[in-house]
C-alpha positions in Angstrom: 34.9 17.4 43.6 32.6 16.4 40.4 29.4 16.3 40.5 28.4 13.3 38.4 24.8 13.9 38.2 25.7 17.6 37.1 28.0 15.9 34.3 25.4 13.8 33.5 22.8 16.2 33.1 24.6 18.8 31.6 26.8 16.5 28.6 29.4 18.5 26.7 28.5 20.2 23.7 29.3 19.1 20.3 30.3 22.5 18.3 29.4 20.5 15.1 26.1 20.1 16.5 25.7 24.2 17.6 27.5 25.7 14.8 24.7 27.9 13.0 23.3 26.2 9.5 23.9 28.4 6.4 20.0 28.3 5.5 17.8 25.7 6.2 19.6 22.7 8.0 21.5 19.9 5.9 18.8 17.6 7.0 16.0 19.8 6.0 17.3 19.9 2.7 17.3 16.3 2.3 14.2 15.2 3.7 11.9 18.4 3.2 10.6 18.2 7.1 9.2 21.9 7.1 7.5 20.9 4.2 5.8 18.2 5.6 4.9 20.1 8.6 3.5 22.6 6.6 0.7 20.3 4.8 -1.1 19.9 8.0 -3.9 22.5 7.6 -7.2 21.6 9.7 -10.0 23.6 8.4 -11.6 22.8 12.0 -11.6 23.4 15.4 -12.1 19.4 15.6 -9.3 18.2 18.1 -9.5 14.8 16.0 -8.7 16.5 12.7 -4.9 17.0 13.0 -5.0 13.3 13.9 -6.9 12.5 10.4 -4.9 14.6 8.6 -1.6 13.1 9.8 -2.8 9.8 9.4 -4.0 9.9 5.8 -0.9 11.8 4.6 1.1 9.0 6.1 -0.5 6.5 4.7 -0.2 8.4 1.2 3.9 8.3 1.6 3.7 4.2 3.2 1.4 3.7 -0.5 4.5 5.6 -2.4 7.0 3.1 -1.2 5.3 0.4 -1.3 4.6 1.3 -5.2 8.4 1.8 -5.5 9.2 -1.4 -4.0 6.8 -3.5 -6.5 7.9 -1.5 -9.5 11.1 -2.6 -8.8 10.0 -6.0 -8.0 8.2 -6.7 -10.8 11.1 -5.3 -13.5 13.6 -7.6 -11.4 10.8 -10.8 -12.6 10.6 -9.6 -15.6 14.7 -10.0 -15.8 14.3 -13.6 -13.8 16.1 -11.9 -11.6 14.6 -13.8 -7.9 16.9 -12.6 -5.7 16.4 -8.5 -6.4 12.6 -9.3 -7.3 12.4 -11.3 -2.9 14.6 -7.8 -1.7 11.8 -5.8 -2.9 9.1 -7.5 -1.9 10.4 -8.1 1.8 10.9 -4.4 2.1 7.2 -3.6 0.6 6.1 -6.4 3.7 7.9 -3.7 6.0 6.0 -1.0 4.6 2.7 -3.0 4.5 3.1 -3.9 8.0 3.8 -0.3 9.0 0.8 0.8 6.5 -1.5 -0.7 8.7 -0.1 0.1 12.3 -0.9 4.1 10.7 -5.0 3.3 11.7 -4.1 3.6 15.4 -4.7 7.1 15.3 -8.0 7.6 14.4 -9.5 3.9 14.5 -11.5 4.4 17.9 -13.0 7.5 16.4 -16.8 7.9 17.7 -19.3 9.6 15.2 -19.2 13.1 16.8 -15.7 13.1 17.1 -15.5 12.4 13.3 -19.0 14.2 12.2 -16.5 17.2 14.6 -14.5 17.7 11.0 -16.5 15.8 8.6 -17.9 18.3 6.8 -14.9 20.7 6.2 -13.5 17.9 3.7 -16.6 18.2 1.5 -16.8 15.4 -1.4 -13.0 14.0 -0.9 -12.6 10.5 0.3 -9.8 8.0 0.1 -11.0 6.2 -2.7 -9.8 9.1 -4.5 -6.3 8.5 -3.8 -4.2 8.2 -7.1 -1.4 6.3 -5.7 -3.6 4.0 -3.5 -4.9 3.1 -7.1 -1.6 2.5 -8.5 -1.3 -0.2 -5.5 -4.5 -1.5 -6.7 -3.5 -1.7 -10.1 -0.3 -3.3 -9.8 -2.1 -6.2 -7.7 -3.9 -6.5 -10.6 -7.0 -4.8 -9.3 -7.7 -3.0 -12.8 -11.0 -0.6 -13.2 -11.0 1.5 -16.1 -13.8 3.3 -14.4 -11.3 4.0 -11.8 -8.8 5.6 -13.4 -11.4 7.4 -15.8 -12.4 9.5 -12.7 -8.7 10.9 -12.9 -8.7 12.5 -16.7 -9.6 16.2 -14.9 -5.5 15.7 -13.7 -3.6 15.1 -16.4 -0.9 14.4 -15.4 -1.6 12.0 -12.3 -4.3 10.6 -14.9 -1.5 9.9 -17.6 1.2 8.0 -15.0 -1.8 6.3 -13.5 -2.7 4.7 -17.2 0.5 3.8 -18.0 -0.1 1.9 -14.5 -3.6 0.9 -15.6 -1.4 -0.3 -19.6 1.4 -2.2 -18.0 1.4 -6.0 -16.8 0.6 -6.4 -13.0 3.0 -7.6 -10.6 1.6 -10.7 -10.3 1.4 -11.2 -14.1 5.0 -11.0 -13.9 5.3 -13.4 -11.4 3.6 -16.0 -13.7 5.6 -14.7 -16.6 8.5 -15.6 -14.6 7.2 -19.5 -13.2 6.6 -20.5 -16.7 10.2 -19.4 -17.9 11.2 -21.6 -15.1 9.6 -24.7 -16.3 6.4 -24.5 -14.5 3.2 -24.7 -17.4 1.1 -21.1 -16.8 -1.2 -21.5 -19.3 -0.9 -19.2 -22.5 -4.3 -17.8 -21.8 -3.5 -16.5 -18.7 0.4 -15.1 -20.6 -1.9 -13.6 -23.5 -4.4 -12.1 -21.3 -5.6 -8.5 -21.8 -3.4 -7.1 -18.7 -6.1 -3.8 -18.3 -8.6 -6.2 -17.3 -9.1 -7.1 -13.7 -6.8 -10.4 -12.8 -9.2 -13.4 -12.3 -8.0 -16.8 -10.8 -7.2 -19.5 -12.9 -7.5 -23.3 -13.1 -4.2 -23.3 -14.4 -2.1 -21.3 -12.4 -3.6 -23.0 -9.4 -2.5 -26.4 -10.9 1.0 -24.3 -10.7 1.2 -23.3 -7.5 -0.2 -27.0 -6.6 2.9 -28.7 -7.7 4.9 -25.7 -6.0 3.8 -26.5 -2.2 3.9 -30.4 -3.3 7.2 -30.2 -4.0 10.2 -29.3 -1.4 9.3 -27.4 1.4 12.6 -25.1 1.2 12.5 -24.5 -2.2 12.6 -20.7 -3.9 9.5 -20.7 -5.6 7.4 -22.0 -2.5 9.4 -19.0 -0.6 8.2 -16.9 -3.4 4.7 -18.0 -3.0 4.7 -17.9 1.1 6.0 -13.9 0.5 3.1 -13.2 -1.8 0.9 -14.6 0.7 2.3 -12.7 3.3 1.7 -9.7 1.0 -2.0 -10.9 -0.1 -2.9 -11.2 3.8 -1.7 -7.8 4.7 -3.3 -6.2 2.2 -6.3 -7.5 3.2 -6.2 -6.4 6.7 -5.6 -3.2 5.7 -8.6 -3.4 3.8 -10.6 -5.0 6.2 -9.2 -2.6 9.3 -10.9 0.4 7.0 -14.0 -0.9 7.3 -13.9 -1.5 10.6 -12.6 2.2 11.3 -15.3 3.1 8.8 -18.2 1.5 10.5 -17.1 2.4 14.4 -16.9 6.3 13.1 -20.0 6.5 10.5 -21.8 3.5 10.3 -24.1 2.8 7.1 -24.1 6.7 5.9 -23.3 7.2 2.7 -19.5 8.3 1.3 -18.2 11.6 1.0 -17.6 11.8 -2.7 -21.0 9.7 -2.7 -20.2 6.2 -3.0 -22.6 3.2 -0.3 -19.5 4.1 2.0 -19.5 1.2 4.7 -21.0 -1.2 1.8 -18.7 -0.4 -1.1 -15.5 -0.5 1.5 -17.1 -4.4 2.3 -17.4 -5.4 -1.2 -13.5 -3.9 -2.3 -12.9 -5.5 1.0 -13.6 -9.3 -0.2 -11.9 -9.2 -3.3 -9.0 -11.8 -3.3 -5.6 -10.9 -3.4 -3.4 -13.3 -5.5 -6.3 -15.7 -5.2 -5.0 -19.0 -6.5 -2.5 -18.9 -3.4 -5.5 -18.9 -1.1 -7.2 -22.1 -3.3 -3.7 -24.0 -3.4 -3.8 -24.4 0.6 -6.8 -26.8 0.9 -5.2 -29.2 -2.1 -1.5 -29.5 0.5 
């Protein structure tokens, strides 16, 4: 008589699934899991600083993609190529939303549970991160201070100032709305693209006959995507601070920054700012 729980509990094997690997397993190879499991190194006895470490090296690879994904978008603008340029975007709103889901972790930290491991990561602090900057940079968030503080790396210095050299994202957004009829002024085209973005009359005027025209059509897509983006990025932002403030309060930073204060002030900066100024002229 069978015994279905037994069949149940006990499935049949799949050889291809029990057959020994020649070396390190097909799916080790590809996605380098031992190696990520080997750059966990607490330098503590903290039981929060696995947690800390896990989370910030996660949110380094969510920063990689979402870098990827507005590289890509911004060449596909740069080629008027909408479609390719909304793909990417959509998929960088994936990554932004997972980005910020990472904080769970360690966002209830107290201060001795963080002042627990503190210490053992001496003057480092996110702010450091090269590929957060490239984010930054490609929002149009330039800081030639910024990337100055990476010339002892030459080569993450280098790739970051051809970053820091090349037209943001949302400069080739614009680029693209005035190739489609829409009157960005030449100001704003011609502008020195290493300088911090700064909103204009103009491009408001833009995205004011965008979301006063048909509700359906591509460009006010466009513009409700980036403001998905903008938003997103700001919680992220904002969500530091608040993980900041519940684990250290008003101390200083790590690498010696205001800490709680500087986080605020990056904070409030806008993100595609003319979107935000449009949407009490609707």
């Amino acid at each position: 008589m069978n015994d279905r729980s037994t069949a149940l509990a006990d499935p049949i094997a799949d050889d291809a699934l029990t057959r020994p690997f020649t070396g390190a397993s097909p799916y080790d190879s590809y996605v380098h899991a031992s190696v990520l499991n080997s750059m966990q190194q607490p330098l503590t006895d903290a039981p929060d600083e696995m947690g800390f470490l896990v989370t910030t090296q996660v949110m380094e690879l969510w920063f990689t993609l979402i870098v990827h994904e507005w590289r890509a978008a911004r060449v596909a603008f740069a080629k008027d190529d909408l479609p390719a340029a909304m793909d990417a975007l959509v998929r960088s709103r994936r990554a932004l939303t997972a980005l910020n889901g990472s904080w769970a972790p360690i966002a209830a930290l107290t201060p001795a549970q963080f002042n627990g491991f503190r210490a053992a990561f001496g003057k480092a602090s996110g702010f450091q991160s090269a590929m957060y900057r490239h984010l930054e940079f490609l929002l149009g968030d330039k800081s030639a201070g910024l990337l100055r503080s990476h010339r002892g790396d030459p080569a993450v210095h280098e790739a970051l100032s051809e970053t820091y050299r090349e037209p943001s994202l949302y400069d080739e957004v614009l680029g693209f709305l005035h190739r489609q009829g829409l009157h960005v002024p030449m100001r704003v085209r011609e502008r020195d693209v290493t300088q911090p973005y700064a909103s204009d009359p103009g491009v408001v005027d833009v995205w004011r006959e965008i979301y006063a025209g048909p509700q359906h059509h591509p460009h006010l897509a466009l513009g409700e995507l980036l403001t998905d983006l903008a938003e997103l990025v700001t919680r992220w932002r904002f969500e530091h601070v608040l993980v900041v403030r519940r684990a250290m309060g008003s101390k200083p930073g790590s690498a010696g920054s205001s800490g709680l204060a500087w986080l605020e002030q990056r904070a409030a900066r806008p993100v595609f700012p003319e979107l935000w100024e449009v949407r009490g002229d609707v």
